[in-house]
N, C-alpha and C positions, 0 to 999 in steps of 0.2 A: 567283649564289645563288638557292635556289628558296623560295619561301615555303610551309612543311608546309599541305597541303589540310587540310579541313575532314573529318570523320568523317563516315558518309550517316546517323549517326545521332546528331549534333549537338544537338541540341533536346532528346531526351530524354534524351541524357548529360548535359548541362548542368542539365535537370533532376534526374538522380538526385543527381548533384553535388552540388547542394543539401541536400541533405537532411542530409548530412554534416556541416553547419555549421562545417567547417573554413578557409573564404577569411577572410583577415586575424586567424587568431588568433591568440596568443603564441605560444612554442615549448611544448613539451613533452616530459618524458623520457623517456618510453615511445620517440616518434620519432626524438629526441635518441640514443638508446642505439645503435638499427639505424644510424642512418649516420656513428656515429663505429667503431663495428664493421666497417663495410661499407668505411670507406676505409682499417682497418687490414688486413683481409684481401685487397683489392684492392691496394694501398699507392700508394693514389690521394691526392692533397691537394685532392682536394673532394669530396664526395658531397654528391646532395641527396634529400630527399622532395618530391615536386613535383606540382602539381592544377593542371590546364590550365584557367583561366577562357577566357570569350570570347574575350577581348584579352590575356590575359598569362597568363603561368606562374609562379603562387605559391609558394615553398618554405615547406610546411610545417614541413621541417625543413633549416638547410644548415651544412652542415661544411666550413668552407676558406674561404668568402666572408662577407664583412659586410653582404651585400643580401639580401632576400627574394620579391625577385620581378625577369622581366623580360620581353619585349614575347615575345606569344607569336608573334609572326612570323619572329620570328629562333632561335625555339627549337628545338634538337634532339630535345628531347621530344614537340616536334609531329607531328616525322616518326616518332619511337619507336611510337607509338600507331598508326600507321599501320601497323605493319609486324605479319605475322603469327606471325612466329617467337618462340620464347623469352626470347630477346635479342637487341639491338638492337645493335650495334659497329659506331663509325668511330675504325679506326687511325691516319688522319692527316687532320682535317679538309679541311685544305690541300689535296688532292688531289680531293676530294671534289667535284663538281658542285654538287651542295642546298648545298655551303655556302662556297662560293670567295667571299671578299668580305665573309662573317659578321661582322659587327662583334666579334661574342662571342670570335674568332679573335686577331684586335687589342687590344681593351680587356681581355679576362678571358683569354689567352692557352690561349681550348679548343682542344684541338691533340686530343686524344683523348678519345672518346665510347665509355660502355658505360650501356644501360639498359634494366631491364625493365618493361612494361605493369604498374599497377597494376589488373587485371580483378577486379571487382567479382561476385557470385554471377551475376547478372543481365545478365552479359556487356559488360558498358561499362565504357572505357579510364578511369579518374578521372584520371591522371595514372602517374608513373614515380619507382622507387627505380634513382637511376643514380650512376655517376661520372667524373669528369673527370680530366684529367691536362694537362700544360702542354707535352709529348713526343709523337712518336708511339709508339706500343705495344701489346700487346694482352692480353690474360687470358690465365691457364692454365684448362683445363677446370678444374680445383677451385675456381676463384674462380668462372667464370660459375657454376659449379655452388650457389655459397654469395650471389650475387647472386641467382640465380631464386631459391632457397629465402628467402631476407632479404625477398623483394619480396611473396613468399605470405603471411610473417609480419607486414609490412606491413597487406596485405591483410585480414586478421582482426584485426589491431585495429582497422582502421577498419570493421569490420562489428563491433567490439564495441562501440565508439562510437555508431555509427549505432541499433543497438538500444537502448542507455543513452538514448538521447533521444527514444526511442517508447515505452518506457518512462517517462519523466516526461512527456512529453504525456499520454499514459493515464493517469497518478496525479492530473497535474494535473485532468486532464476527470472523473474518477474523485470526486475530491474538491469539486471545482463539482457534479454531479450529487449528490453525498451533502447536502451546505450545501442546495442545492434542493430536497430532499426532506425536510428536516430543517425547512425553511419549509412549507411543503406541507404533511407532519403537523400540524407549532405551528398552522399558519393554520386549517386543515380540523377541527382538534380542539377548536381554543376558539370555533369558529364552532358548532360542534354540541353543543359543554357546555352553551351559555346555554339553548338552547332543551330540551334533555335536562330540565336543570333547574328549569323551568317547566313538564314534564308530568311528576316524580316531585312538586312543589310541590300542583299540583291535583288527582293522586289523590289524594294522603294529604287533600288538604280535602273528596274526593268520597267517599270510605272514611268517613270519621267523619260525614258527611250519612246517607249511605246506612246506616250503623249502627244511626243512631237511626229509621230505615224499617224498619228490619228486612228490605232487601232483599239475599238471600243471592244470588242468580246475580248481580245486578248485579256485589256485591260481588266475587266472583269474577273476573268480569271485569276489574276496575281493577286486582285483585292480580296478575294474567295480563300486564295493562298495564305496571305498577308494574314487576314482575320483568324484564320485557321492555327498559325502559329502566335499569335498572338491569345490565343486560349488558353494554348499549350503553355504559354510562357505562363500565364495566370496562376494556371494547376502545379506547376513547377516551382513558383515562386510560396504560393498560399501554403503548398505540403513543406518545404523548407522552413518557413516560417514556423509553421504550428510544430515540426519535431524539433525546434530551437529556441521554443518561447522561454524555456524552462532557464533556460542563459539569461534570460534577461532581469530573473526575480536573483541571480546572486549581487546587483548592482547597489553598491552603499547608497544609502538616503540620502539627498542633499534638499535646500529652499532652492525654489523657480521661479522663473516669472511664467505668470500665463501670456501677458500680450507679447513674452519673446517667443513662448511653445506656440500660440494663433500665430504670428505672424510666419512661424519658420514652416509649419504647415502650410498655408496660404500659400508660399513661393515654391514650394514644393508640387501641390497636388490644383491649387485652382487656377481656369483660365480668365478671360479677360471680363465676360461677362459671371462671373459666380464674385458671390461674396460671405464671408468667413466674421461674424463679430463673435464677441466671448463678454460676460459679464462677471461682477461678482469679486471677491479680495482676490487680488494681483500677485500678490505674494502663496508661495503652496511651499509650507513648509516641512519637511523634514517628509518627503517621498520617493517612491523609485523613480527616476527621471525615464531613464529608459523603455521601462516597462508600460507608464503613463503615454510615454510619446508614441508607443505602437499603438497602443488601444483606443487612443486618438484619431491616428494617422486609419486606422483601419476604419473609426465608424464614418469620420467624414469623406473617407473615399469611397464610402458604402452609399451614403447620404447620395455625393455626386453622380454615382453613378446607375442610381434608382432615384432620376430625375427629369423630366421632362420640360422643366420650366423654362421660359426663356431667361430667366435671370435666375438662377441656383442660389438659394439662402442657407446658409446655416449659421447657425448659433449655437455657442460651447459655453456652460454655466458651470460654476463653482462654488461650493459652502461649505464650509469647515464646521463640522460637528463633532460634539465632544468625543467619539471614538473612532471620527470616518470622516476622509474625504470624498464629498459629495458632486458627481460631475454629470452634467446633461448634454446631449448632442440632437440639438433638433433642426428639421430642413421642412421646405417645401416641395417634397416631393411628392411621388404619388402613392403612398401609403402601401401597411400592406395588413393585405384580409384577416379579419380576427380569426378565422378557424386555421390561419396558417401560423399566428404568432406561437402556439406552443412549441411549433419544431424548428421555429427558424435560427435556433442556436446545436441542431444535430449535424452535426461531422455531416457532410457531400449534400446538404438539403439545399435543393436551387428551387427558389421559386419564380416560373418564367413571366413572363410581362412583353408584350407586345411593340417591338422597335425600340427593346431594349437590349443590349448585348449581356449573355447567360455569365451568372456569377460560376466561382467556383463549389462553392456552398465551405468553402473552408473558412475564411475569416470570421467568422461572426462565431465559431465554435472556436477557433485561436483566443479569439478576443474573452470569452467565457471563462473557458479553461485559465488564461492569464489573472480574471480579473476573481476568480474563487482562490488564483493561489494565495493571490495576496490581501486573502481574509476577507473581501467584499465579496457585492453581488451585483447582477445586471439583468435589466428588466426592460420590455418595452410596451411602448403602449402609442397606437395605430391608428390612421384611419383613410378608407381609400380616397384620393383628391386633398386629403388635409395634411399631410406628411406624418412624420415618424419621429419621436422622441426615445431614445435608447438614454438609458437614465444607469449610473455605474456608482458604485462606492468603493472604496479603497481603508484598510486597514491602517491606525495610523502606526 
């Protein structure tokens, strides 16, 4: 008996090997299926799926025996791997040099051997889809033919495997890197609120000094100031929002009123001249409340603040259809140009407007991202001087 040499590329096989994460797992039916297939078309009583570790040879999958592994010094498949042809066939062990004296001869009565290399894109042996037999015998061409073809099929699933699980390493690292940035905003935004909020605190105390000075460039200046951290607060608040939306779709479902959600908006975001009606059934049953109430709160403060009227209108509509809640938010304002509506839900897209103060271009991509989690969509539809209608559905 000869003991199957070693591959000259041993080290890196064993490493691709790995990656496969297949040594000592259950069975499976995918594998299962090929070599009860493979020993009906061979009409072999055993076939195996098999991955040469250092020291043994694992059956991924095996048909005919109650073991799943055995010493890889005495395996046939050691030598299969070696061999550069298609397929591998020994007609009668027993005759055989590499294997006079094989235990596997005696204990498991392998008398006939046929296996093909499982070659991997990257060119390295993982192991063999083969079969055995307890006779001497050999294949007809349509059986080797349907053994290399079974051993290819093989093959691609375990390369479909392989990518399935470089694919959740990435979602995993994917999802780690999102959580870390999600800190990162939270941390970096309420480290920069407090102090924000302590230079709009002492203009407005250095505005009402300088008032009674009667000093006008000063003044100017602080309001220059003033405005300036008031952007800042914008961009600080819009980025915390949007790494925090994702909090707001774990909220259980409950029924709402809409004229308490208008009304709690209303006291919230509008002045003395704007006005806020809503139409449509009163009751919203079984929604995110919280998630609703942002995506609200944001378009009518979008509305307000891409307004120039002297009386600000909007109006928030509602209709309950068979697999979606249906919700509209439209204003009088001054609209915005068709060739800009494709972008105007892209992450930082500001679109400027004359003696109006610059968005942060995040809400409206918050509001999006919020409103696909939760199984709808959002759409708008513009016109410049006629205002804007942002039209949203909700999953029920």
């Amino acid at each position: 008996m000869k003991n199957p040499k070693l591959p000259e590329n041993e080290l890196q096989r064993l490493e691709v090997l790995s990656e496969y994460q297949l040594l000592d797992t259950l069975p499976e039916e995918e594998y299962d299926n090929i070599t009860s297939l493979v020993a009906t078309i061979c009409d072999a009583p055993v076939s195996l799926i098999t991955m040469l570790d250092k020291d043994r040879n694992f059956f991924k999958s095996h048909y005919g025996v109650p073991f799943n592994e055995s010493p890889r010094d005495i395996s046939f498949c050691g030598h299969a791997i070696l061999d550069n042809g298609p397929i591998f066939i020994i007609e009668d062990a027993r005759l055989d040099e590499r294997f006079i004296g094989n235990p596997l001869i005696e204990d498991a009565m392998a008398i006939f051997y046929a296996g093909v290399s499982l070659i991997n894109p990257e060119g390295y042996a993982l192991g063999t889809l083969c079969v055995f037999d307890h006779k001497p015998r050999t294949l007809t061409t349509s059986q080797q033919n349907a053994l290399i073809t079974l051993g290819k099929q093989v093959v691609n699933t375990l390369e479909l495997r392989r990518q399935n699980l470089k694919l959740q390493v990435a979602k995993k690292e994917l999802t780690l890197h999102n959580i870390q940035l999600k800190k990162f905003a939270s941390h970096v935004s309420h480290d920069l609120k407090s102090p924000l909020a302590n230079i709009i605190s002492l203009t407005d105390l250095l505005k009402d000094e300088l008032i009674d000075r009667h000093s006008n460039s000063s003044l100017e200046y602080l309001e220059y100031i003033e405005d300036s951290a008031l952007i800042l607060k914008d961009y600080i608040d819009g980025i915390l929002l949007h790494y925090k939306a994702d909090e707001l779709l774990i909220a259980k479902k409950e029924d709402i009123k809409l004229s308490e959600l208008s009304k709690n908006i209303s006291q919230l975001l509008l002045s003395k001249n704007d006005k806020l009606t809503y139409s449509g059934e009163d009751t919203i049953k079984n929604i995110n409340k919280p998630a609703l109430t942002q995506i609200l709160i944001n378009l009518v403060d979008n509305a307000l603040k891409y307004n120039d009227a002297e009386k600000r209108l909007i109006h928030v509509s509602y209709v309950e259809e068979p697999k979606y809640h249906k919700f509209s938010v439209s204003d009088n304002g001054i609209g915005i140009e068709k060739d800009k509506q494709d972008v105007i839900f892209q992450l930082f897209t500001i679109i400027p407007h004359k003696n109006i103060k610059p968005s942060t271009g995040i809400g409206l991509s918050t509001i999006e991202n919020l409103v696909n989690k939760l199984g709808g969509e959002i759409s708008l539809s513009s016109e410049i001087g006629a205002g804007s209608v942002f039209t949203f559905t909700i999953a029920k």
